[in-house]
C-alpha positions in Angstrom: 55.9 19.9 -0.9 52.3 18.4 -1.6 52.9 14.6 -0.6 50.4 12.0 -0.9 50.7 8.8 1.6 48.5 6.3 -0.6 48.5 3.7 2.4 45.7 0.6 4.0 47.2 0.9 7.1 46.5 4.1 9.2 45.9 6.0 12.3 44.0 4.5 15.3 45.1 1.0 13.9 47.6 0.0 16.5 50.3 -2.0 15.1 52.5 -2.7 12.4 52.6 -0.1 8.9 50.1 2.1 10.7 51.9 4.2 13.4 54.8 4.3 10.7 52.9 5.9 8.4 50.9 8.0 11.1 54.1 9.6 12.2 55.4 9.9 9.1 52.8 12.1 8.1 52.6 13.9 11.3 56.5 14.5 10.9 56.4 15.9 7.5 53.5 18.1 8.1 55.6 19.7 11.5 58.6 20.6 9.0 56.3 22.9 6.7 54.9 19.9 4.0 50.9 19.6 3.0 50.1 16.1 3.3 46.9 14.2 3.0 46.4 10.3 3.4 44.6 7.8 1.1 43.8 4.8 3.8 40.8 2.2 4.3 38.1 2.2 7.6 40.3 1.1 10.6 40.3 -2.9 11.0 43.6 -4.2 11.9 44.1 -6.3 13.4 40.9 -7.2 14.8 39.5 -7.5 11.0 36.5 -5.7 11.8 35.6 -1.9 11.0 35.5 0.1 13.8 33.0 1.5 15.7 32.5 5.3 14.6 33.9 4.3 11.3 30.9 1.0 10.6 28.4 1.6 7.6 30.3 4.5 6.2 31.1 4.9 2.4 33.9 7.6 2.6 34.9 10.1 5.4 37.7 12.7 5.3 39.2 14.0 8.8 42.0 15.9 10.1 44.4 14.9 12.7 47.4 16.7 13.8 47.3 19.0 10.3 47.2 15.4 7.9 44.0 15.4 5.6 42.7 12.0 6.1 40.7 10.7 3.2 39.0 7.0 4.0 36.9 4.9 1.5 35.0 1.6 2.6 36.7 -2.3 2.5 35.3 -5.3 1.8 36.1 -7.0 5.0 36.0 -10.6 7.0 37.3 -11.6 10.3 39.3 -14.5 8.3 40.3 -13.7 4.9 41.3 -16.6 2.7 42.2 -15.9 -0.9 38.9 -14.9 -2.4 38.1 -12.8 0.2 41.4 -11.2 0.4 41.4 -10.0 -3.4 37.7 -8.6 -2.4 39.4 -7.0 -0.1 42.1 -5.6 -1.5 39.7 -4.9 -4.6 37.2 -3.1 -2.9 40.1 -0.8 -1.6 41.5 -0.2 -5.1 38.4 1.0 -7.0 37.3 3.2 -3.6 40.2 4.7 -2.8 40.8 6.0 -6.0 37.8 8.1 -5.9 39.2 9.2 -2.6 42.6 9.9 -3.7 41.1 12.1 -7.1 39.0 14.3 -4.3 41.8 17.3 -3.3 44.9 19.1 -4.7 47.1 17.8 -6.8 50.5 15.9 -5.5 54.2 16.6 -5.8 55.1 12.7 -5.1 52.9 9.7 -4.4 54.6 7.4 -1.7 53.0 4.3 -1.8 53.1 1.4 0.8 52.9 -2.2 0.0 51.6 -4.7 1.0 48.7 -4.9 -0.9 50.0 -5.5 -3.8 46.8 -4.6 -6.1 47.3 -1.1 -5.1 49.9 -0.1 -7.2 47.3 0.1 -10.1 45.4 3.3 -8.9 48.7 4.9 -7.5 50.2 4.1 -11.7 47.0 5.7 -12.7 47.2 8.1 -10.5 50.9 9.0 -11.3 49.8 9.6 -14.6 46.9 11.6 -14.0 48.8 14.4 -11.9 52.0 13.9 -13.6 53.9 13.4 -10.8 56.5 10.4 -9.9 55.6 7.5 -7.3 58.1 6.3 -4.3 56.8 3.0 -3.7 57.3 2.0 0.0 58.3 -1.8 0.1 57.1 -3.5 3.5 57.1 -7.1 2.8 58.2 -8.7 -0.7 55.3 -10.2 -1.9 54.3 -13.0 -3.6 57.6 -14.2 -2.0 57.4 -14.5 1.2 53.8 -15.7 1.2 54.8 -18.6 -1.1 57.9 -19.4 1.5 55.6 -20.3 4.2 53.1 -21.9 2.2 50.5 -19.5 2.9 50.1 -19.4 -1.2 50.6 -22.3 -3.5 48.3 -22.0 -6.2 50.3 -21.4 -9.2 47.9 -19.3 -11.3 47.9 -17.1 -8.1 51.4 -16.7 -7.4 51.7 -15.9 -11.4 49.2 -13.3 -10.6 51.1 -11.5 -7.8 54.2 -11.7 -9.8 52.9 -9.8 -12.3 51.4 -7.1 -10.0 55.0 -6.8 -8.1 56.5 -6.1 -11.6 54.2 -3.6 -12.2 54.7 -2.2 -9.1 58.8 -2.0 -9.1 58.3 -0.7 -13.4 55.8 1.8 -12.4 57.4 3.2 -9.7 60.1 5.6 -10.2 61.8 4.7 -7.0 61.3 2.2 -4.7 62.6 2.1 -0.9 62.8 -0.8 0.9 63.5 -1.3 4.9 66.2 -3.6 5.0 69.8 -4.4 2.7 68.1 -8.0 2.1 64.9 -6.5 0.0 67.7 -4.6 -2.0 69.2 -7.9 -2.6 66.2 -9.7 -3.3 65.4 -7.0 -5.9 68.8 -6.9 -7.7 68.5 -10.7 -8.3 64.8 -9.5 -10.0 67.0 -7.0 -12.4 65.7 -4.1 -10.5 68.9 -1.6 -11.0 70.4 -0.7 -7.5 70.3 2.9 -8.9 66.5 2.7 -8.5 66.7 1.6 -5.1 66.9 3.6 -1.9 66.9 1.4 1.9 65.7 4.0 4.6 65.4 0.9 7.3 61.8 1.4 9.5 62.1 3.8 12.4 61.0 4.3 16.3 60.6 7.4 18.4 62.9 7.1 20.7 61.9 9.8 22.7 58.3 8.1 22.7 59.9 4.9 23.5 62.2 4.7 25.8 63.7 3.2 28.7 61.5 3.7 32.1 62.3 2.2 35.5 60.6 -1.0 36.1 59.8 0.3 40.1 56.6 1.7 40.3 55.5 0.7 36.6 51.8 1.0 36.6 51.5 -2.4 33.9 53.6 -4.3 36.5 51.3 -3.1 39.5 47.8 -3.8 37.1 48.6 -7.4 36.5 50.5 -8.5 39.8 54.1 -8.4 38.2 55.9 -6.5 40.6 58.2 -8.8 41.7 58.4 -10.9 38.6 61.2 -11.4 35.8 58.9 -10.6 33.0 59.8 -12.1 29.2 57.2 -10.2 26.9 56.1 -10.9 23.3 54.1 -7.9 22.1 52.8 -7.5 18.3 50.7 -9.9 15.6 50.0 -13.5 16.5 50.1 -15.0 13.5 51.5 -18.2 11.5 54.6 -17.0 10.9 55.2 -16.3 14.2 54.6 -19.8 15.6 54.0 -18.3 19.5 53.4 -22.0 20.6 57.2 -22.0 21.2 56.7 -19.4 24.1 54.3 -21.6 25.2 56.9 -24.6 25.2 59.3 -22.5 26.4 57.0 -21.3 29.2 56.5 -25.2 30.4 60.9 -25.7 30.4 61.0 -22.7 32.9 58.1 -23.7 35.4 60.9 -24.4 37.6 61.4 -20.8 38.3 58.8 -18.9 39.6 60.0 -15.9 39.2 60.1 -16.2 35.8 56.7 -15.1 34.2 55.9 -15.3 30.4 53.6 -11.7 29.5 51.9 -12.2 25.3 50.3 -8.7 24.5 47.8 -9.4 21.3 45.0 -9.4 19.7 41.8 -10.7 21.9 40.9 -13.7 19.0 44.4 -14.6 18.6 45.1 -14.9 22.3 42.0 -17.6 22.5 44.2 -20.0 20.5 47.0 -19.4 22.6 45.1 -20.2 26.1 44.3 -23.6 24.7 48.0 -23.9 23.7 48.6 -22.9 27.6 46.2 -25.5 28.4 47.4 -28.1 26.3 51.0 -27.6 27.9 49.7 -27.2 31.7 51.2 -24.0 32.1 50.9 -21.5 34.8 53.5 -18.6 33.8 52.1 -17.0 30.9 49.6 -14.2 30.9 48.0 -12.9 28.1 47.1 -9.7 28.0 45.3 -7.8 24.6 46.3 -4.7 23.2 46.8 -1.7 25.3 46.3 1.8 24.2 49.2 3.5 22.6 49.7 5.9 24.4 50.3 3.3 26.8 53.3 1.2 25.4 56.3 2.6 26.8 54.9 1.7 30.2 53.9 -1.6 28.8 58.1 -2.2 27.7 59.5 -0.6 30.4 57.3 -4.0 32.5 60.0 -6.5 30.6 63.0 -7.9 31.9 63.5 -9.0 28.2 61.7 -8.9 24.8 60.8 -11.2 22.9 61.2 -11.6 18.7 59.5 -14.9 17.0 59.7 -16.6 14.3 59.5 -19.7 12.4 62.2 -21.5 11.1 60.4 -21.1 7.4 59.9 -17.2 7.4 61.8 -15.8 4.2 65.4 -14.5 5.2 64.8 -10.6 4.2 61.5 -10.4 6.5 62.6 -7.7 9.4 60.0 -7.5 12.3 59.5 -3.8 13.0 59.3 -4.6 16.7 63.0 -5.4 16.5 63.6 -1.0 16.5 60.7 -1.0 19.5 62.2 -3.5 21.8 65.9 -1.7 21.1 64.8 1.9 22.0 63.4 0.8 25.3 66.0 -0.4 26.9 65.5 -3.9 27.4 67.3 -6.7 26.0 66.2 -8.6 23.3 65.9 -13.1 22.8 65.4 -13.5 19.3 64.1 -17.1 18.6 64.5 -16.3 14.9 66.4 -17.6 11.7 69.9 -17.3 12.1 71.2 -16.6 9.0 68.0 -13.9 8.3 67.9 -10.0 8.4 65.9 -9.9 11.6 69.1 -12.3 13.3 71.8 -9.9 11.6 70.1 -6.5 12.5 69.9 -7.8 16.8 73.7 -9.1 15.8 74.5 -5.8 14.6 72.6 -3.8 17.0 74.4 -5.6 20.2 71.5 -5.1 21.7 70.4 -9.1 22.0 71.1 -12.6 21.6 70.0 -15.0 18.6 68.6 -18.7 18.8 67.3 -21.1 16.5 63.9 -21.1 15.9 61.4 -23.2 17.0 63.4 -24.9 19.3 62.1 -24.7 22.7 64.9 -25.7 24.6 67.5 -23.2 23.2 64.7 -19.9 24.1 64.8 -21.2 27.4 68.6 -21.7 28.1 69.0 -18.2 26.6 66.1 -16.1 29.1 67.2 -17.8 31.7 70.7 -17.0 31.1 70.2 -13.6 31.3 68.0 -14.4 34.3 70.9 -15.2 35.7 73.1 -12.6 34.9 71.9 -8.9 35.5 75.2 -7.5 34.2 75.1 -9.1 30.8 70.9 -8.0 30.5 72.1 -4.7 31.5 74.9 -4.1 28.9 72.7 -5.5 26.0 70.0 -2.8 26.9 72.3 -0.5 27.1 74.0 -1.2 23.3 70.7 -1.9 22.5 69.2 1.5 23.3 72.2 3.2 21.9 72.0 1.5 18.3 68.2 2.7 18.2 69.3 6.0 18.7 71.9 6.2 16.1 70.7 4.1 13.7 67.1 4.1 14.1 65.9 7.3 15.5 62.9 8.6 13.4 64.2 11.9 13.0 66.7 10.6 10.7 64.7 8.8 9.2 62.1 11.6 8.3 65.0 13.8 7.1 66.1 10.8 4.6 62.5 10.5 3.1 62.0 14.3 3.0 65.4 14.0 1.3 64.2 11.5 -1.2 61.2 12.9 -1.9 63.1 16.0 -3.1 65.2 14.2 -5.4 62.6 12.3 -6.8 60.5 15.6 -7.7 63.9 16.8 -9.1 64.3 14.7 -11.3 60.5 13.7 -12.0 59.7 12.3 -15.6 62.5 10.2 -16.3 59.9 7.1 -15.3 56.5 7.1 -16.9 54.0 4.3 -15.6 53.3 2.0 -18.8 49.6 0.8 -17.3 49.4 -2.0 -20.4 52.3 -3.6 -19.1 50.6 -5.9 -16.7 47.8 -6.9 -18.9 49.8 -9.6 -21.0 51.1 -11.2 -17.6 47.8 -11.9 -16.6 46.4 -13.1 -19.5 44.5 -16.4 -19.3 44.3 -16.0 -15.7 41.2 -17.2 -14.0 39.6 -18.6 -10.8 41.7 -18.5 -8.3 39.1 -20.1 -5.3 40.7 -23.1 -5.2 44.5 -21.9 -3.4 45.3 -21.2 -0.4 44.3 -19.1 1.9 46.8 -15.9 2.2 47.3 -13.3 5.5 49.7 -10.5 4.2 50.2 -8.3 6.9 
């Protein structure tokens, strides 16, 4: 097949949608496919182009047989609203020049978040008559409106109207988790239309290492330290100042030390959180290479999943198949009756506690501070859930699969591009709302 990944998250970015996508593509070139990427100039999460990639209009590489096609983004360190349509503007009108430069596809797949996307990959659909699998990440305007990050209601009519689009347009649409499918069966999406291939880790990538001789234990004087790491986005709906709480219950041990791996701006609000709280057992450390993460797991004791008590029930961290694969156990200060708390439940590989509460984190680390055995069993279902349920050559085979079908059976959906204009009439400014971070 001739597959086109129309995604704004890509190869070197570090975290979240990108390496997904990145090994997605890699995967389906290695079993024989042609695949070429539509993607923005590397920012995340820092929010910044790149250096190598600064000042650049378009560029097209090649990496590991994927064609590579980038187009310039509108981008600020801190995007509010306005600046975040610019944003995600600026990426639909230049990538769709991209995306018309090369051969013609068999299937779109589409990834979303951003939402404004799915209008070039409709327009694209039509244009090389071929049928779109759009890629649900996050439901938006949803969960954005859950944790107040949007409340402007000529905005949230706006997105509404783009995630209709989207789900009409689309002539299937596969989400990550069982709770998207039944978010979108109470929007009258048929379950027919539907496909849930949940996210996916190399687990021979990531994997469990010994924690003797682990070089990030030896760099940052952890050697003989029980180690609780958070690793991934800082961002408001994790609330991280509850590690920081948590930190300050366990100061009592001194064995116990609290390790946050982020982004270098979002770890400067942290330190004054640390400061705030007097606390001498947490190091933050910015993002290490890639290449470098098993190493960086392996260095736990236990892993860390946050959240606050207001994040929408279907969200599903994609850490949560990370920290499973590498053998360690998993503390999930998350909300209990969420997708995130059943999927660790499920996966036996962890232990759930209500959000935001400080007290409850620390009972449950230093339980298993406590007790070796019951770490060591949890790791162990962990890492064998991960491998059955989340390996990502199972999940490759299920999206080559899909793919396949959808080409099958190609032109029973046709993108109707008027649709969305009536939804949005007599919207205008939309300056005055909140400020909204998607990713």
């Amino acid at each position: 097949m001739r597959i086109l990944i129309y995604s704004y998250n890509y190869h070197p970015e570090p975290i979240g949608i990108a390496p997904l996508m990145t090994e997605l593509a890699e995967g389906l070139v290695a079993r024989g496919h042609e695949v070429r990427v539509v993607t923005g100039m590397p920012n995340y999460p820092q929010r910044q182009v790149y250096e190598g990639y600064k000042g650049k209009l378009y560029c097209t590489e090649e990496r590991n047989g994927v064609t590579i096609q980038r187009s310039c983004v509108w981008i600020r360190p801190q995007p509010g609203l306005l600046t975040r349509m610019l944003l995600d503007g600026s990426f639909v009108v230049t990538s769709l020049v991209q995306a018309l430069r090369g051969w013609r596809p068999d299937v779109i797949l589409l990834t979303v978040p951003p939402l404004p996307v799915s209008v070039p990959a409709a327009l694209l659909g039509l244009f090389y008559s071929c049928p779109i699998v759009l890629n649900l990440q996050d439901i938006l305007p949803d969960a954005a409106v859950h944790v107040g990050l949007l409340t402007n209601k000529r905005a949230i009519r706006v997105f509404e109207a783009l995630e209709k689009f989207a789900y009409r347009t689309a002539s299937v649409i596969s989400v990550i988790t069982d709770g998207f499918t039944e978010n979108l069966i109470a929007k009258g999406i048929s379950r027919d239309k539907i496909r849930c291939i949940p996210n996916w880790v190399d687990v021979q990538f990531i994997r469990p290492l010994p924690k003797q001789g682990n070089a990030f234990r030896q760099a940052y004087g952890l050697e003989d330290k029980f180690v609780v790491m958070y690793s991934g986005n800082i961002a408001l709906t994790q609330g991280l100042e509850t590690v920081i709480q948590t930190a300050a219950q366990l100061a009592h041990i001194p064995e116990i030390m609290f390790v946050v791996v982020g982004e270098k701006k979002a770890l400067e609000s942290l330190r004054q959180a640390c400061v705030q709280h007097g606390v001498q057992n947490v190091l933050l450390v910015p993002f290490q290479p890639r290449e470098q993460l098993p190493d960086m797991l392996a260095a736990a004791d236990v892993g860390l999943v946050v959240q606050k008590r207001n994040v929408v029930s279907f969200n599903m961290p994609s850490k949560i198949q990370v920290l499973l694969a590498s053998g360690r156990p998993i503390v999930a200060s998350v909300p209990t009756s969420g997708t995130a708390a059943r999927a660790i439940r499920q996966s036996g590989g962890g232990v759930v506690v209500e959000p935001e509460k400080p007290e409850s984190l620390a009972s449950a680390i230093q339980d298993l501070y406590l007790n070796p055995a019951k770490a060591n069993t949890l790791a162990q279902q962990g890492r064998a859930y991960a491998m059955q349920h989340y390996s990502f050559e199972k999940a490759l085979s299920r999206y080559e699969k899909l793919f396949y079908d959808v080409i099958s059976s190609s032109g029973s959906t046709t993108p109707v591009l008027p649709d969305l204009l009536p939804e949005l009439k007599g919207e205008q400014s939309m300056a005055d709302a909140m400020p909204i971070e998607v990713q």
